[in-house]
C-alpha positions in Angstrom: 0.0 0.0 0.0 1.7 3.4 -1.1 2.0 6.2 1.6 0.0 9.3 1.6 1.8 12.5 0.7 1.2 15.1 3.1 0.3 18.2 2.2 0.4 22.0 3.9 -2.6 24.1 2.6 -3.0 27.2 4.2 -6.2 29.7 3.6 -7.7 25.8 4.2 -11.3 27.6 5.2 -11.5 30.5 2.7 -13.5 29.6 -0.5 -10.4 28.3 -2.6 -9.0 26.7 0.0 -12.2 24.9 1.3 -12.4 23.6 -2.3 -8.9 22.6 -2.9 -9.0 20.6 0.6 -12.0 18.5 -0.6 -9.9 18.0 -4.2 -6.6 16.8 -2.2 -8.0 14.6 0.3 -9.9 13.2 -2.9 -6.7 12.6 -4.7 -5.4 10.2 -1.7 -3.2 13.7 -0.2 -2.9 13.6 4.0 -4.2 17.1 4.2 -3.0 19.3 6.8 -5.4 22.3 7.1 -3.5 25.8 8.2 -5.9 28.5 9.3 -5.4 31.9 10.9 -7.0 31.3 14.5 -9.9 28.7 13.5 -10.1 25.2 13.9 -13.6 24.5 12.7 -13.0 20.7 11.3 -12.7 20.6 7.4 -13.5 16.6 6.4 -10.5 14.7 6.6 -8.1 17.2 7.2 -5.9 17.6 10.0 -6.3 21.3 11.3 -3.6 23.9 12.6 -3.8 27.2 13.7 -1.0 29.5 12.7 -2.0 33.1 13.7 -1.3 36.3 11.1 0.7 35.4 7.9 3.5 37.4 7.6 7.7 37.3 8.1 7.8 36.3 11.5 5.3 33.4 11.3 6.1 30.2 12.8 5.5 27.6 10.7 7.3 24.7 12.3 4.1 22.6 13.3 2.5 23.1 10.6 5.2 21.8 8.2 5.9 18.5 10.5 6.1 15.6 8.2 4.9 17.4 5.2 6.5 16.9 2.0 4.6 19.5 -0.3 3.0 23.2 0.4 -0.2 25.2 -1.6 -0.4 28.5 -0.2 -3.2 30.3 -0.8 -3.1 32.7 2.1 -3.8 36.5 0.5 -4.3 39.7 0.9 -7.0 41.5 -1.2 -8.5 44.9 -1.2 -12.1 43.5 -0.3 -10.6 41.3 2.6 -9.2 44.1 4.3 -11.3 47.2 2.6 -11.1 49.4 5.7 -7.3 48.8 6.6 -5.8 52.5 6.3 -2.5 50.9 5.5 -3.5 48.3 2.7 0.2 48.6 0.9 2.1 47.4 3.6 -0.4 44.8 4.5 -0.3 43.2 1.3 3.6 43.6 1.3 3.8 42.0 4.6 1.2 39.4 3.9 1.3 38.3 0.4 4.8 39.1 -0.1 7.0 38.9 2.9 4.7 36.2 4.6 5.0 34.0 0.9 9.1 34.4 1.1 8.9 33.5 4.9 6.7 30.5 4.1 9.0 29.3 1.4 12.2 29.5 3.4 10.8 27.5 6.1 9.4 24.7 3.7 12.8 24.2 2.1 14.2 23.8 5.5 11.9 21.5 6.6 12.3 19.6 3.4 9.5 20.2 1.5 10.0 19.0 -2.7 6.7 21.0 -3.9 5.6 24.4 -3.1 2.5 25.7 -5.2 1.7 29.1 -5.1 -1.4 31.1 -6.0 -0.8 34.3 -7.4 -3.0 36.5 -9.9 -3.8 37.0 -12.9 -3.3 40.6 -12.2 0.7 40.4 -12.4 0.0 40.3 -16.0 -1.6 43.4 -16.1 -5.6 44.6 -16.1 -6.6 44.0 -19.3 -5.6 42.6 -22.5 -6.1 45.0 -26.0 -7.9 42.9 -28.7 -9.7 39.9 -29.3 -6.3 38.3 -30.3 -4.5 39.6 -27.3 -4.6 36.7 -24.3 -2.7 36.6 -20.9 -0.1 34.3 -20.7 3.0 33.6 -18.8 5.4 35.1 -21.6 4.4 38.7 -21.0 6.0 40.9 -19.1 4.2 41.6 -15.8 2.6 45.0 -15.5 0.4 44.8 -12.1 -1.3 48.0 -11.5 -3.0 47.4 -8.1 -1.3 46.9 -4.6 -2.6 43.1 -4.7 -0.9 42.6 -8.0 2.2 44.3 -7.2 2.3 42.3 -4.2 1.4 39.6 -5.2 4.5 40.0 -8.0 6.8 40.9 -5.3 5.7 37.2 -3.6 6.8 35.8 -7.4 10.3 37.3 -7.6 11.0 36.1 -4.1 10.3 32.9 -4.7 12.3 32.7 -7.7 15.6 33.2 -5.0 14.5 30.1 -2.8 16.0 27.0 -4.9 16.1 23.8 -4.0 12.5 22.7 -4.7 9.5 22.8 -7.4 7.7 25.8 -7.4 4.9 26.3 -9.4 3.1 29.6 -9.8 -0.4 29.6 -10.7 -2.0 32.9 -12.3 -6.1 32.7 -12.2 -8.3 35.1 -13.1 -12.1 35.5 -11.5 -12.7 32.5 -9.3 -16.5 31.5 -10.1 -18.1 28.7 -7.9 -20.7 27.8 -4.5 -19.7 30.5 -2.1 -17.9 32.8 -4.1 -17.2 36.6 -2.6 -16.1 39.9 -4.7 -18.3 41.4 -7.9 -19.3 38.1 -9.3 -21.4 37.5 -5.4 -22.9 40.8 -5.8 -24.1 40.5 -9.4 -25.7 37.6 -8.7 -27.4 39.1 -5.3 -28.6 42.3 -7.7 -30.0 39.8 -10.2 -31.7 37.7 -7.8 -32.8 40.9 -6.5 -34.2 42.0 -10.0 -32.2 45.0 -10.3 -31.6 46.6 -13.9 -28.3 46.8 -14.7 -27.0 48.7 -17.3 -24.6 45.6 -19.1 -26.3 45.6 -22.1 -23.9 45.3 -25.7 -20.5 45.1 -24.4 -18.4 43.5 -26.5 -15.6 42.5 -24.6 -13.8 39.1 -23.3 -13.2 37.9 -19.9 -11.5 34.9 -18.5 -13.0 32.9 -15.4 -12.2 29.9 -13.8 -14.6 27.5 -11.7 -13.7 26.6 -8.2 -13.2 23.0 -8.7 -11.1 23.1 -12.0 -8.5 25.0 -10.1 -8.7 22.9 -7.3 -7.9 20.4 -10.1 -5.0 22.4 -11.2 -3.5 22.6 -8.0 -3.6 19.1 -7.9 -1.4 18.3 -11.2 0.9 21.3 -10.0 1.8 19.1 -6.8 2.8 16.3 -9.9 5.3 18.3 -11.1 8.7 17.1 -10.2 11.2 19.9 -10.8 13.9 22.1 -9.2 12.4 25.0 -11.4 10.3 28.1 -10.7 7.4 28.0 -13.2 4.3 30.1 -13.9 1.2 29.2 -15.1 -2.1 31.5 -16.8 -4.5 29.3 -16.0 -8.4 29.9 -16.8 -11.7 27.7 -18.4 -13.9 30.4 -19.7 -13.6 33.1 -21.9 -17.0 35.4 -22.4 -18.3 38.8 -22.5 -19.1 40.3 -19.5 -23.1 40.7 -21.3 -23.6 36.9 -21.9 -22.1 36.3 -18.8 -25.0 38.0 -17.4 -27.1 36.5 -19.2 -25.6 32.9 -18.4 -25.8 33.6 -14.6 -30.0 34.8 -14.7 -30.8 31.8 -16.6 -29.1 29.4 -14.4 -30.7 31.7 -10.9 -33.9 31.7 -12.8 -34.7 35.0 -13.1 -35.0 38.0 -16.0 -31.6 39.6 -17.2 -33.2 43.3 -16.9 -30.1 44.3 -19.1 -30.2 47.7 -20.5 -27.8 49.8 -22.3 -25.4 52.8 -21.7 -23.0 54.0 -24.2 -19.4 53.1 -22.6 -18.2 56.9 -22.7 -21.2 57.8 -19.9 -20.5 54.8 -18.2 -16.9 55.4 -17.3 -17.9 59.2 -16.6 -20.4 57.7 -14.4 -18.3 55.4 -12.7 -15.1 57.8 -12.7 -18.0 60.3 -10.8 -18.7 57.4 -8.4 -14.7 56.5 -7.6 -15.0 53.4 -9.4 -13.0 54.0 -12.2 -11.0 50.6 -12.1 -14.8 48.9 -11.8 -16.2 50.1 -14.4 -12.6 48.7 -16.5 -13.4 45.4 -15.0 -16.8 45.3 -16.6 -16.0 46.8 -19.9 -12.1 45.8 -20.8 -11.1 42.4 -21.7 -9.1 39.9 -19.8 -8.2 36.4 -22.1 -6.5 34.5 -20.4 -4.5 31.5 -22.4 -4.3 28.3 -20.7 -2.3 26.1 -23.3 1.0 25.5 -21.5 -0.7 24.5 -18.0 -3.1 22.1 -20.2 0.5 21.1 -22.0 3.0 21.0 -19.3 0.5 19.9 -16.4 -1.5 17.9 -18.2 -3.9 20.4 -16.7 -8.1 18.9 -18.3 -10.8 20.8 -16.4 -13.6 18.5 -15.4 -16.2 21.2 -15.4 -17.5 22.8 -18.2 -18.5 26.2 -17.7 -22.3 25.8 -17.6 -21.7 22.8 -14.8 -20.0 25.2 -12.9 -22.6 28.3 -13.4 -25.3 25.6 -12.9 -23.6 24.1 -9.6 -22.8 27.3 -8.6 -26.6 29.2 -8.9 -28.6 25.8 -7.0 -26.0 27.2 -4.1 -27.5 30.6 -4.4 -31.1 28.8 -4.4 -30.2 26.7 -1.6 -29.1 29.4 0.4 -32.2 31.3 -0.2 -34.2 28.5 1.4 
């Protein structure tokens, strides 16, 4: 009978992490669950408490006996919206606390290390319907999450010695997803117009359980090498989108239309400038060298996921 690997995944109880659990322990991984001061039981996992991520962290129980490391711990402006100080957070955090967590692992051993990073190194949008995201372009992040989470890259880059693969996702769809996509579906279950109407753009997404997937051929790689990935499922306008989501919730898409010039003076009026570019820019994202080189095959179409995703929303409405 082979021996379980044993695995470190930290952020176990966030919504990746929660999801990425489930996939490990489904893949025959010993799962050791690191949260920041909860041990709620996830199924089969062992849990760990570790405190507040950052450079001083001690990671020492949590990395007994383990042999590989996802870390999905992060920093993000909706996390910690009301932090007056939300640079050095996400330096200390998503940066300092990734090179910490590295350093230790190495010591302790450790042969895989897979972290999560964003698609947002690459940039905020991409220029045409030709243009895609992938691994090959130089890194423009715009936002303190992005640049943070490219300082967590660079570091990681210095700590040899074991595989280290890089994963850069786009919008995480899936049961219990937080940010934009959790409050258009809220305002469309809600029946509230939205003016998304005719734009013609192209946005990549990725559903829960396919990057829980991806994680999972990431820990396969056997490598002294630092590698990135794009990684994404779904490529669609932000419109059908829309769309896609009302008729899996069950509900009317009250769509209307704005010319894009009022909308951004609208939104610019409103502070949400980089919003309104999330709805209206494209974002393709190219996923052929993590299909290629991690043998990477997404079990979930999109309209599984969107379907799986929407009976959540139902089920959580009673």
């Amino acid at each position: 009978m082979s021996v379980k690997r044993k695995v470190l995944v930290t952020g176990a109880d966030g919504f990746i992490g929660s999801n990425v659990c489930r996939r490990l322990t489904e893949a025959g991984y010993e799962v050791v669950a690191a949260t920041r001061n909860s041990l709620n039981g996830l199924p089969n996992c062992r849990m760990v408490a570790v405190g507040s991520v950052g450079p001083n962290t001690d990671w020492s129980e949590a990395l007994e006996g383990v042999s590989a490391v996802v870390h999905l711990v992060g920093v993000t402006h909706s996390t910690y919206k009301d932090s007056k100080d939300i640079s050095s957070l996400c330096h200390t955090v998503n940066a300092l606390g990734t090179f910490n967590l590295a350093k230790q692992s190495r010591s302790a051993k450790v042969t895989n290390f897979v972290f999560m990073s964003t698609i947002k190194v690459n940039g905020e949008k991409t220029f045409d319907f030709q243009d895609q995201m992938t691994a090959f372009r130089d890194p423009a992040p715009k936002d303190r999450y992005g640049i943070s989470k490219y300082e967590a890259e660079k570091l990681l880059h210095s700590v040899s010695g074991m595989s280290r693969v890089i994963l850069r996702p786009p919008v995480v769809f899936g049961p219990g997803q937080k940010g934009n996509l959790d409050l258009l579906c809220r305002a469309l279950l809600k029946r509230i117009p939205l003016p998304l109407h005719g734009i013609d753009n192209r946005r990549s997404f990725i559903y829960v359980e396919n990057l829980g997937e991806a994680v999972v051929a990431a820990l396969a790689r056997h490598t002294k090498r630092c590698e990135i990935f794009t990684i994404a499922d779904t490529t669609i306008s932000t419109t059908d989108l829309v769309r896609s989501l009302a008729k899996n919730l069950n509900v009317p898409a009250r769509l209307f239309y704005i010319p894009k010039p009022i909308f951004v003076f609208a939104a610019a009026c409103l502070g949400q400038h980089r919003a309104a570019g999330r709805v209206l820019d494209s974002l393709a994202v190219d996923s052929t060298e993590a299909r290629r080189i991690l043998k990477w095959d997404p079990q979930f179409s999109f309209n599984e996921g969107l379907l799986k995703t929407c009976e959540w929303y139902h089920n959580e409405r009673g």
